[in-house]
C-alpha positions as a LaTeX table, in Angstrom:
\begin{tabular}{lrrr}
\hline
Residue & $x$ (\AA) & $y$ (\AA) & $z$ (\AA) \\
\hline
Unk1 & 180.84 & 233.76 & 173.84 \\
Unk2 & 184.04 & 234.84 & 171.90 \\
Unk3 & 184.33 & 234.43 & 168.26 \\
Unk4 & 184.77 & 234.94 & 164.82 \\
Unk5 & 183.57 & 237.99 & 163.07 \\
Unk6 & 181.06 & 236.86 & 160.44 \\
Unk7 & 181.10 & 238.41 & 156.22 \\
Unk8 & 179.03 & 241.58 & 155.85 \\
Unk9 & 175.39 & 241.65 & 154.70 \\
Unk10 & 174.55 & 243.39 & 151.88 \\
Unk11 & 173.35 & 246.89 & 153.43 \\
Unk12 & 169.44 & 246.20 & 152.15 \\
Unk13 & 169.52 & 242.90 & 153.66 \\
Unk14 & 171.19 & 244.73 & 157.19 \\
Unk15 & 168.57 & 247.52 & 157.17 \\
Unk16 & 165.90 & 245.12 & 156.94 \\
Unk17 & 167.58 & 243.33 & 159.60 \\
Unk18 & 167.96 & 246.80 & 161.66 \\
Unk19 & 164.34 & 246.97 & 161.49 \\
Unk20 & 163.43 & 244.05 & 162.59 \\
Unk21 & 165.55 & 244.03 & 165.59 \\
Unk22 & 163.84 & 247.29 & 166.49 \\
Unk23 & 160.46 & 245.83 & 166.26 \\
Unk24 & 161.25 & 243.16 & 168.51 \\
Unk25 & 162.58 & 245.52 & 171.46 \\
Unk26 & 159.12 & 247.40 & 171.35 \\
Unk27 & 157.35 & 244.08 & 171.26 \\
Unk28 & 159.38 & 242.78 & 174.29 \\
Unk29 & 159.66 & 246.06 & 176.22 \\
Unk30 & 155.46 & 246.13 & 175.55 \\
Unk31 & 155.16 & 242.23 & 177.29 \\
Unk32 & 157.07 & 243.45 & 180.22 \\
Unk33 & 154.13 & 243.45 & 182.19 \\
Unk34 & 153.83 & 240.01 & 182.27 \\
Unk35 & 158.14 & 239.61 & 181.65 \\
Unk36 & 160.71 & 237.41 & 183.88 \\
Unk37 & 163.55 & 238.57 & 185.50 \\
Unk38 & 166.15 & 239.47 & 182.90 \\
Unk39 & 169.10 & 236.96 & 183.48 \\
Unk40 & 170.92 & 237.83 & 180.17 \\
Unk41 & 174.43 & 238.63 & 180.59 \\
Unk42 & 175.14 & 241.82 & 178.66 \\
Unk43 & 177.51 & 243.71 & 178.36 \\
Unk44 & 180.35 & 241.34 & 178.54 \\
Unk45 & 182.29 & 238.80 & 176.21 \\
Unk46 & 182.16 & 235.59 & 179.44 \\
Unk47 & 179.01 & 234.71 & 180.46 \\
Unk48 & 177.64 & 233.51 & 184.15 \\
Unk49 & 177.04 & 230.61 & 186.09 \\
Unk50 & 173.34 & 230.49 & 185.48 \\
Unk51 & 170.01 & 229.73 & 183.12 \\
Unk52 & 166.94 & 231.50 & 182.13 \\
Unk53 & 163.66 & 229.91 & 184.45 \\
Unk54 & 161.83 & 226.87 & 182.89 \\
Unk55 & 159.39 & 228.46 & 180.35 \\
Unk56 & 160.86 & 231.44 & 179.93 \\
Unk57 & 162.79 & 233.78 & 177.25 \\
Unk58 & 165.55 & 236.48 & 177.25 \\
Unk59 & 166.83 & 238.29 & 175.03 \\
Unk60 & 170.21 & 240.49 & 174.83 \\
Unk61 & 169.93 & 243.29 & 172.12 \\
Unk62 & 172.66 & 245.73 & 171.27 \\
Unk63 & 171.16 & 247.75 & 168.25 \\
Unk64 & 174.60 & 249.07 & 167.59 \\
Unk65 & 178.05 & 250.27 & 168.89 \\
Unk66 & 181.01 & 251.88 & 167.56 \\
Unk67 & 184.20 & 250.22 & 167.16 \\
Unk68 & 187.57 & 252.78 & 166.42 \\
Unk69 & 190.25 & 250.28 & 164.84 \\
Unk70 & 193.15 & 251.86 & 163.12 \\
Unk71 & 192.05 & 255.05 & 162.03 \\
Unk72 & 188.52 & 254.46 & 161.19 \\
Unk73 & 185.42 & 254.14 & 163.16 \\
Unk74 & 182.96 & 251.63 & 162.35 \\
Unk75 & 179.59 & 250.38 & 163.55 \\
Unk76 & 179.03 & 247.08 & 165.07 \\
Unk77 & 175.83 & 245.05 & 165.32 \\
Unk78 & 173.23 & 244.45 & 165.37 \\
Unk79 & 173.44 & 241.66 & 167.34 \\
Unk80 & 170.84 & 239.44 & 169.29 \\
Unk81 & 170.75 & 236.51 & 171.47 \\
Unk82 & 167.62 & 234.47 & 172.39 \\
Unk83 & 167.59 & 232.14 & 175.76 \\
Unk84 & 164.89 & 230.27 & 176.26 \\
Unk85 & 164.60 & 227.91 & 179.36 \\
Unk86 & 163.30 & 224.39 & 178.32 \\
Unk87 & 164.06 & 222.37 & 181.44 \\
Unk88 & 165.19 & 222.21 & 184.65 \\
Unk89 & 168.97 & 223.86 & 185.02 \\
Unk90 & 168.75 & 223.96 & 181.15 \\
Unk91 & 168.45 & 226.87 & 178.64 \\
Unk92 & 168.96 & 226.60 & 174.84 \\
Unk93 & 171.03 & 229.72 & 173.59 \\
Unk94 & 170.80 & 231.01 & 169.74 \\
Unk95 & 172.90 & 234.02 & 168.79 \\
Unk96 & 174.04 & 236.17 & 165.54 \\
Unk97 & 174.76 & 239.50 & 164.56 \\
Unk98 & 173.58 & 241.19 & 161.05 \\
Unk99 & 176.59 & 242.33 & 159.87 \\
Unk100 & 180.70 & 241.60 & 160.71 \\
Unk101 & 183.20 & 243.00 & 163.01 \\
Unk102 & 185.54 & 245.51 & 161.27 \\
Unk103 & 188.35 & 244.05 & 159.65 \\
Unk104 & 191.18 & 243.90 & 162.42 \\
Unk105 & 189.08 & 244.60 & 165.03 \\
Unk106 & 189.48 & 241.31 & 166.94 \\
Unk107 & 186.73 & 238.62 & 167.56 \\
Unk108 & 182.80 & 239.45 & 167.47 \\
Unk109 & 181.04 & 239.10 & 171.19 \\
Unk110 & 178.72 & 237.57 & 169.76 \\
Unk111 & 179.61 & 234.83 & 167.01 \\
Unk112 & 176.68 & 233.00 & 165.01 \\
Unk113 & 176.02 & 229.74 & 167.02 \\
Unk114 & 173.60 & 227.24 & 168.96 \\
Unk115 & 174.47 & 226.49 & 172.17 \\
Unk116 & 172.63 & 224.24 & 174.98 \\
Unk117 & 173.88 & 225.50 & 178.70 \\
Unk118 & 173.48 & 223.19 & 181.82 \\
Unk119 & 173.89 & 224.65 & 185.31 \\
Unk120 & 176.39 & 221.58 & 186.84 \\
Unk121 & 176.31 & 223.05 & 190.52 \\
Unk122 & 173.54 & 225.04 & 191.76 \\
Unk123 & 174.97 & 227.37 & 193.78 \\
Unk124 & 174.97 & 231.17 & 195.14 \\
Unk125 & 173.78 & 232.18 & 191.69 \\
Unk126 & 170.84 & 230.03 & 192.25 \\
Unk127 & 170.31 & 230.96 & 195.96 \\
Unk128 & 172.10 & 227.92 & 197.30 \\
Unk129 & 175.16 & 228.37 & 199.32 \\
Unk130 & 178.49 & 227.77 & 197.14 \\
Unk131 & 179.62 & 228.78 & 194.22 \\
Unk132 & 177.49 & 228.33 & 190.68 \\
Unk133 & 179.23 & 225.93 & 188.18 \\
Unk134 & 178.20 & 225.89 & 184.57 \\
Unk135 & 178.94 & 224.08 & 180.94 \\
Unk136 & 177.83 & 225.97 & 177.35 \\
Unk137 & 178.43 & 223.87 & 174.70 \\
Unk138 & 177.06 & 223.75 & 170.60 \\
Unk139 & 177.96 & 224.52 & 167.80 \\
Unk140 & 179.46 & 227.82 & 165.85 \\
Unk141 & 178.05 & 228.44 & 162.82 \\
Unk142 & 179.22 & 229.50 & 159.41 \\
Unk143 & 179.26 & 233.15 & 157.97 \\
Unk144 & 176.08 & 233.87 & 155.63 \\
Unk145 & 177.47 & 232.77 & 152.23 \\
Unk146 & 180.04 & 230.77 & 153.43 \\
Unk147 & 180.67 & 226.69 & 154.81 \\
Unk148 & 181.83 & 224.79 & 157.59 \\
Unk149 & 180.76 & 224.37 & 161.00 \\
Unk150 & 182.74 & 224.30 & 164.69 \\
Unk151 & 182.37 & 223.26 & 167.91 \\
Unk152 & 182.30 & 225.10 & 171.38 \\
Unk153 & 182.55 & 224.25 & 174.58 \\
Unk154 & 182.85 & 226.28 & 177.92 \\
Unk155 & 183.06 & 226.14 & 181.72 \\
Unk156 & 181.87 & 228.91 & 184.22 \\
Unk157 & 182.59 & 229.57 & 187.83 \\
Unk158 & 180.54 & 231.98 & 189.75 \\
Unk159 & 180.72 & 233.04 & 193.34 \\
Unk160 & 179.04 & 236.22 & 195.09 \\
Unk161 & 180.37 & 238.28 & 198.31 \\
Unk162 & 178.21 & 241.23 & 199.72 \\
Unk163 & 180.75 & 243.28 & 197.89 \\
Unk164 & 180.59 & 241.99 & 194.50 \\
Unk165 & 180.54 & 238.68 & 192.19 \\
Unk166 & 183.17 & 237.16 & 190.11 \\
Unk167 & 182.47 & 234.65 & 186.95 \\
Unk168 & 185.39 & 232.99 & 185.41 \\
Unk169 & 185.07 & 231.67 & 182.34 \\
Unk170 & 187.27 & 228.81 & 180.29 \\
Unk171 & 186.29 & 228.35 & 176.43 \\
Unk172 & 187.95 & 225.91 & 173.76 \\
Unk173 & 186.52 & 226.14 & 170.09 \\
Unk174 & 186.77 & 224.68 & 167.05 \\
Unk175 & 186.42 & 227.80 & 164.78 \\
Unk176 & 184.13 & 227.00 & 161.34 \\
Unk177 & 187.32 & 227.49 & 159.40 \\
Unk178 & 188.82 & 224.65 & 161.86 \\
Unk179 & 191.60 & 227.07 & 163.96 \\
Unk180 & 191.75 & 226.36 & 167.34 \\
Unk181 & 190.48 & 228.82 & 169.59 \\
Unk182 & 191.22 & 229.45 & 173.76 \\
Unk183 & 189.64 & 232.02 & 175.75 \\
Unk184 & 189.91 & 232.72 & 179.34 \\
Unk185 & 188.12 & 235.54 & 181.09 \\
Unk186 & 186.98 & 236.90 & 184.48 \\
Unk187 & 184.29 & 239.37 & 185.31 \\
Unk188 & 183.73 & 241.42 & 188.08 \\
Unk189 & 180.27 & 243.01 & 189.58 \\
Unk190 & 179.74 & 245.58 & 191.82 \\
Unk191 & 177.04 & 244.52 & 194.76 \\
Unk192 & 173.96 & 242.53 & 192.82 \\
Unk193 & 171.76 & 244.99 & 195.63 \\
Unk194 & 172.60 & 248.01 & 193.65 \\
Unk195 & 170.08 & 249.43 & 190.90 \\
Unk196 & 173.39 & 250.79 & 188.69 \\
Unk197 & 176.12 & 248.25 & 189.49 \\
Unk198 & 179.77 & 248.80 & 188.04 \\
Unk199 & 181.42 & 245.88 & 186.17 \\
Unk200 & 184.84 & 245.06 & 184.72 \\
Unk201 & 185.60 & 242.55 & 182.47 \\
Unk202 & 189.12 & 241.12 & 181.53 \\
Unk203 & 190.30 & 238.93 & 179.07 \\
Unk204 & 192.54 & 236.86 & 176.55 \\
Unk205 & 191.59 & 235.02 & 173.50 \\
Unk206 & 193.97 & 233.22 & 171.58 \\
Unk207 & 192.89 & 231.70 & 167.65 \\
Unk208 & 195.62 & 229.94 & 166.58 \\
Unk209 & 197.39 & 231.17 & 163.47 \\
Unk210 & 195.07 & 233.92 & 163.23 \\
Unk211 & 195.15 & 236.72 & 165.99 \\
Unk212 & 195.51 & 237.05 & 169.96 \\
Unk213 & 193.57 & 239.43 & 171.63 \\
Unk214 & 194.18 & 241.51 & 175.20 \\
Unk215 & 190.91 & 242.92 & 176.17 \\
Unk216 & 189.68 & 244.90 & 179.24 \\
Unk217 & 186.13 & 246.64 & 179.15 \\
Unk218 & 184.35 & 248.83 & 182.26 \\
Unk219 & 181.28 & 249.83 & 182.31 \\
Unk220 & 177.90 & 249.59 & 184.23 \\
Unk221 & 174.30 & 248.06 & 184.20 \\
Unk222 & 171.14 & 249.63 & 185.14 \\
Unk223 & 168.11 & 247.04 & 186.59 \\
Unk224 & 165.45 & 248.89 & 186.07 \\
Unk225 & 163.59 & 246.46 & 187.19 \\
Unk226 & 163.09 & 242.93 & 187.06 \\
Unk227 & 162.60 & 242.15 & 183.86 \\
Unk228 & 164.26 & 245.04 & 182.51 \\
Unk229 & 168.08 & 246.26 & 182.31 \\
Unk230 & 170.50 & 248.28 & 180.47 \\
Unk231 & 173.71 & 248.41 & 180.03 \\
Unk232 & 177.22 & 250.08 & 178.64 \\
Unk233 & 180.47 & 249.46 & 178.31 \\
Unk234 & 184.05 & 250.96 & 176.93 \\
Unk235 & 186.41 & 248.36 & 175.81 \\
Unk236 & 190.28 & 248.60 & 174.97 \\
Unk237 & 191.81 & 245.73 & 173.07 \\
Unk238 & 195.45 & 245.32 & 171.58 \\
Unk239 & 194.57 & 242.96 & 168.57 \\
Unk240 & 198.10 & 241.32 & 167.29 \\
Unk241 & 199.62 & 244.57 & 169.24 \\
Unk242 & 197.20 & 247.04 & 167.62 \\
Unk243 & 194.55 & 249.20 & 169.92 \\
Unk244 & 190.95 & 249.01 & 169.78 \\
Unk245 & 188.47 & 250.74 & 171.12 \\
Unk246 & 184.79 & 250.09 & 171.25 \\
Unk247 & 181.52 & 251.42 & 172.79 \\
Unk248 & 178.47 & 248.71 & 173.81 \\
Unk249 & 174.95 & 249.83 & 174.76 \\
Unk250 & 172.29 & 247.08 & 174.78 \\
Unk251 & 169.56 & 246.28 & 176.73 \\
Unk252 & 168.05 & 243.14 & 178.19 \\
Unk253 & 164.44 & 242.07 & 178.86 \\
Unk254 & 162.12 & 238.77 & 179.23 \\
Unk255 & 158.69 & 236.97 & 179.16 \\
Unk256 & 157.21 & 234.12 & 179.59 \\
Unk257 & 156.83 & 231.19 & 176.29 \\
Unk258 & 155.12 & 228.06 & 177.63 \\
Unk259 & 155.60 & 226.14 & 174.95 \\
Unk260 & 152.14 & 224.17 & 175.85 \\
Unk261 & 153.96 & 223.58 & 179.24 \\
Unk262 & 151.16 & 222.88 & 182.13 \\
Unk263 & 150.57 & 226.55 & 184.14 \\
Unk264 & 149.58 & 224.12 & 187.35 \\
Unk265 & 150.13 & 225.08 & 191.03 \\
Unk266 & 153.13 & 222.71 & 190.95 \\
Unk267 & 155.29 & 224.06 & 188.35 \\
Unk268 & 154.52 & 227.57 & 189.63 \\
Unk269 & 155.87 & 226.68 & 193.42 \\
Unk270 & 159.07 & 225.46 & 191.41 \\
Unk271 & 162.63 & 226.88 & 192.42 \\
Unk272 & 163.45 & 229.32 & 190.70 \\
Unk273 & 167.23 & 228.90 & 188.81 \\
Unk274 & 167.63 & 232.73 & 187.83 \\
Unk275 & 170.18 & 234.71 & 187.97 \\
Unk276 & 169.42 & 237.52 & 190.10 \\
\hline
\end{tabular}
């Protein structure tokens, strides 16, 4: 998702955050053994074609990054996002981070939000021929402290060769402050075979009154396995016509919540909707 950047904790109130967000990587990275694939879609801004498996969570973690704006360098994050798949073709997404973006840095990757995503065409992304086609859609939240609410909707596109796979992306928001908001963006893979894939990510994000936005970002993600993946990326920006330049590391892993859900011999033989 694009964004807003939301107001700055107060530093206790981050650390304790910090700490938390540590605790639940070693939790998650210690249920891997009995983890789903990790369909998360770090490091990017877009997003994919595709849903987390019925009864199912994943979570995106980037524990920090460094953002150079001006003349300064700041940290960004931490920021989390939990997907949990509740139905058929349907995930539920929540997302925040525990601090804002730097002042004239641009839009946050992650703004705070609830979002319910709905896979529209099952497609390549959910090995059926064709390309995947997907709606996100919920609502953006307000800063901590502050009021208002806005609205968010998006469309994706995904389609995958044997040398690669593109995702487009389309978003229109409603920012909490009520600006208008578009943001258009395309992603590129490297071959979805390869253990460390190379991806590229390009795009523009317009907020109206406020700030327009240039971005490109390359960088690479590491599938360590299933249910495991890491990830990097180097992004340059020209925010209103100044540069940016930021540095994402995060990593991606899931397991299974039930939810009371039935574990029978039906629901097991179930297609799976992942995304890789």
């Amino acid at each position: 998702m694009s964004g807003y950047g939301t107001k700055a904790f107060d530093c206790i109130f981050c650390e304790s955050n910090s700490k938390r967000i540590v605790t639940a990587t070693a939790v998650g990275i210690c249920l891997l053994a009995w983890a789903a694939p990790a369909a998360a879609y770090r490091p990017f801004d877009g997003t994919d074609a595709a849903v987390t498996d019925v009864s199912e969570v994943e979570i995106e973690l980037q524990p920090a990054g460094v953002v150079h704006a001006g003349s300064q360098n700041n940290l960004s994050g931490p920021y989390a996002v939990f997907n949990y798949g509740f139905a058929e073709r349907w995930e539920v997404v929540v997302q925040g981070e525990a601090q804002a973006f730097p002042a004239g840095a641009g839009s946050s990757s992650v703004p705070n939000g609830a979002f319910l995503k709905y896979v529209v065409q099952p497609g390549v992304l959910q090995d059926k021929p064709g390309p995947s086609i997907a709606t996100e859609f919920g609502a953006l939240l307000p800063d901590i402290g502050g009021s208002g609410m806005g609205l968010s909707w998006a469309g994706i596109v995904s389609q995958r060769w044997e040398w690669g796979t593109v995702h487009l992306n389309v978003e229109t928001n409603l920012t909490p402050d009520q600006h208008g908001e578009l943001f258009l963006d395309a992603i590129i893979e490297g071959p979805h075979t390869w253990t460390i894939r190379p991806v590229l990510e390009v795009y523009t994000d317009s907020v109206v009154n406020q700030s327009q936005t240039f971005s490109a970002l390359v960088g690479a993600i590491w599938q360590v396995r299933d249910n495991l993946a890491f990830d990097v990326g180097l992004r340059y920006a020209l925010v209103n016509g100044r540069p940016v330049n930021e540095l994402r590391a995060g990593v991606t892993f899931g397991f299974p919540l039930n939810l009371g859900r039935p574990t029978s011999a039906e629901s097991s033989s179930a297609v799976p909707i992942g995304r890789r």
